[in-house]
N, C-alpha and C positions, 0 to 999 in steps of 0.2 A: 433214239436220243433226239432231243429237238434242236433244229438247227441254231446255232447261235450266233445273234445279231453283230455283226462288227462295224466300225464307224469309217465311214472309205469319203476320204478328202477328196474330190478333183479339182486341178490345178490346170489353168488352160492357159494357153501358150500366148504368143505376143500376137496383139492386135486383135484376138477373141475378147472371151467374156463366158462367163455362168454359162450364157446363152448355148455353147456350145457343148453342153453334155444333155440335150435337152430327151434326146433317142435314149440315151445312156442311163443314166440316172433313174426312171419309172421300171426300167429293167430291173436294176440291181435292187429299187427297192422292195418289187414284185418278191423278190428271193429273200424276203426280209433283212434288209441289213436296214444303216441309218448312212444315209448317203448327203455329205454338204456340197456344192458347188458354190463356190466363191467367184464374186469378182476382184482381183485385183487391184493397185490402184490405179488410175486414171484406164483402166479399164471396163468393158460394158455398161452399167448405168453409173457404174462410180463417177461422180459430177468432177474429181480433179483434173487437172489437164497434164502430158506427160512433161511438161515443159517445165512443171513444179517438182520434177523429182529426180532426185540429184544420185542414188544410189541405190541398191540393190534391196536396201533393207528397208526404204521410203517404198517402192514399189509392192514389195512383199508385204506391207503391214497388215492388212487382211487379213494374211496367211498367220502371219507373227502372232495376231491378237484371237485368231479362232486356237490356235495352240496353247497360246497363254491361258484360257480358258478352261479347257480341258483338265480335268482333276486327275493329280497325280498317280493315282491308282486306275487310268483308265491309258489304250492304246489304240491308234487311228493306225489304217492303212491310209497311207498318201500316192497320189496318183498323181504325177507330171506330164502333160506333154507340152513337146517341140522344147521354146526355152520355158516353160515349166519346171523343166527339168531343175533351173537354176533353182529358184524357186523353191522345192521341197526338199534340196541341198543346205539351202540355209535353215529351215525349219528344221532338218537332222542334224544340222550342227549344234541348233540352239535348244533343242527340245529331245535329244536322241531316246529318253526313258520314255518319251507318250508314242514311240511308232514301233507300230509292230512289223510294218516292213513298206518299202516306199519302190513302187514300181515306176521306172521311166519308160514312158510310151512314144515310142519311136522321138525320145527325149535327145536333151542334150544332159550327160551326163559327169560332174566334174568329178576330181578325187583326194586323196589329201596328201601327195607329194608332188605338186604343182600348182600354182597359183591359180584360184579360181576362176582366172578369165584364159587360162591355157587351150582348153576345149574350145573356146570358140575364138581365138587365136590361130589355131588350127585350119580353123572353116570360116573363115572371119567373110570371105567376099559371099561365100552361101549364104551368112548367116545376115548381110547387109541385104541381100536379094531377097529375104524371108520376110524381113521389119525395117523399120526408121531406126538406123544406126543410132541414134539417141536411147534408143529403148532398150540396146544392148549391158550396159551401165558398163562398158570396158572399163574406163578410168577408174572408176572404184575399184572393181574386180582385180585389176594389177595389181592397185595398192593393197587388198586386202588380205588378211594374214591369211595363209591357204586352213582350208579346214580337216580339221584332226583326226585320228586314229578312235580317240576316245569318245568322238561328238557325231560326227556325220558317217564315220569307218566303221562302227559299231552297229548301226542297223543293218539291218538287211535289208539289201537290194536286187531287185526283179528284172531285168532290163527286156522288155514286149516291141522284137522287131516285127514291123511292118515291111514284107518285102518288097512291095511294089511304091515305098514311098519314095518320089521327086523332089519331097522339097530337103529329108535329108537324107540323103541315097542310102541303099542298102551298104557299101563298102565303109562307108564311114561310120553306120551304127555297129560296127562289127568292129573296127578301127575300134569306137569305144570302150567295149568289150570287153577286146586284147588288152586294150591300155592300161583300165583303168580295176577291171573284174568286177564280177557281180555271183551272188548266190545261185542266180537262175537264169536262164535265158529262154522264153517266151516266143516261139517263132510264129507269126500271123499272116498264114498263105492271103494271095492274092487281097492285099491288103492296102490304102493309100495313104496318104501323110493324115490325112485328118481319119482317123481310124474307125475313131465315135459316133462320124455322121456317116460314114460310109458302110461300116458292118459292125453294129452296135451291138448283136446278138454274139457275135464273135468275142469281141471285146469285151463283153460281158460273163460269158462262160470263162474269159482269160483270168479275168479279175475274181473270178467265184472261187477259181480255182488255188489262185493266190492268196484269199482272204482264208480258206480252208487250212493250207499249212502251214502260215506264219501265223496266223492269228487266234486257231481254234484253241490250243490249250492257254493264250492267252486269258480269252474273257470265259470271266466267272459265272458271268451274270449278264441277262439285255441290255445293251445299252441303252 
């Protein structure tokens, strides 16, 4: 039976860009899938500046508008890392029928009985040490209505730790975990925060493997 092509988002964390699945991505396409790497806003060549974006869903628009696109009859695996994670949280809340399963890679991961900015509420001085507190969108995140059972609870989630990650320790992606649950749990020996530049071969085989069993009896057809 011939391999069947599936459409895998990556989503790169604060203060990245595109740039940063560059190892990654001729991998996975090598294996035939259809691989996008997006910038963000006021991220990698994106010309905005962060200073112009006021919330979570101004940042994410990239994301928002490659999903809007997407024809309803068709399903993307999405790929988050670091606060990515945020990121392809809001795209499952807003879009849950187009994801066939949305893997967090050594992510931040929210959930839908606490308010969106709880997770990194939690880890709030790590997560200042990680980015420009600006970038976090806290304020909105408080105010915003936690996401649903129905929207972002509904897909399936991968969570791919990285053991050896420093920038958000092994105890706290497991914290996660516990907290919040997920489908799968993806363990990546000797592995660092940036996973993709580090052992993209790895990371790659991880994501092969995740696009095989959430996604294979999905598509019908090449995308």
């Amino acid at each position: 039976m011939a391999t069947v092509s599936v459409h895998i988002v990556l989503v790169h964390g604060a203060c990245h860009g595109a740039w940063c699945w560059y190892k990654l991505k001729p991998l996975l396409e090598a294996a035939g899938h259809r691989v996008t790497a997006l910038d963000l806003a006021a991220s990698g060549i994106d010309r905005r500046s962060l200073q112009e974006l006021r919330t979570l869903d101004e940042y994410s628009q990239p994301l928002l508008e490659l999903m809007a696109s997407i024809p309803a009859t068709e399903k993307v695996v999405l790929v988050g890392h670091s606060l990515g994670g945020m990121n392809i949280a809001l795209a499952m809340e807003m879009y849950p029928h187009k994801v066939a399963a949305a893997v967090f890679l050594a992510a931040f991961m929210p959930n839908y009985t606490h308010a969106p900015s709880y997770v990194l509420d939690q880890d709030l001085e790590l997560a200042k040490s990680l980015v420009r507190p600006s970038s976090l969108f806290l304020e909105d995140l408080s105010k915003r209505s936690r996401f649903t059972k129905e929207g972002f609870g509904s897909v399936k989630r991968v969570f791919a730790v990285c053991k050896e990650d420093k920038g958000i320790p092994l105890d706290f992606q497991q914290w996660q975990i516990a907290e919040n649950g997920v489908d799968e749990v993806k363990v990546l020996e000797n592995i660092d925060h940036m996973a993709m530049l580090s052992k993209p071969n790895d990371v790659c085989q991880c994501l092969l493997e995740i696009a095989k069993v959430y996604a294979f009896n999905i598509f019908n057809t090449t995308i």
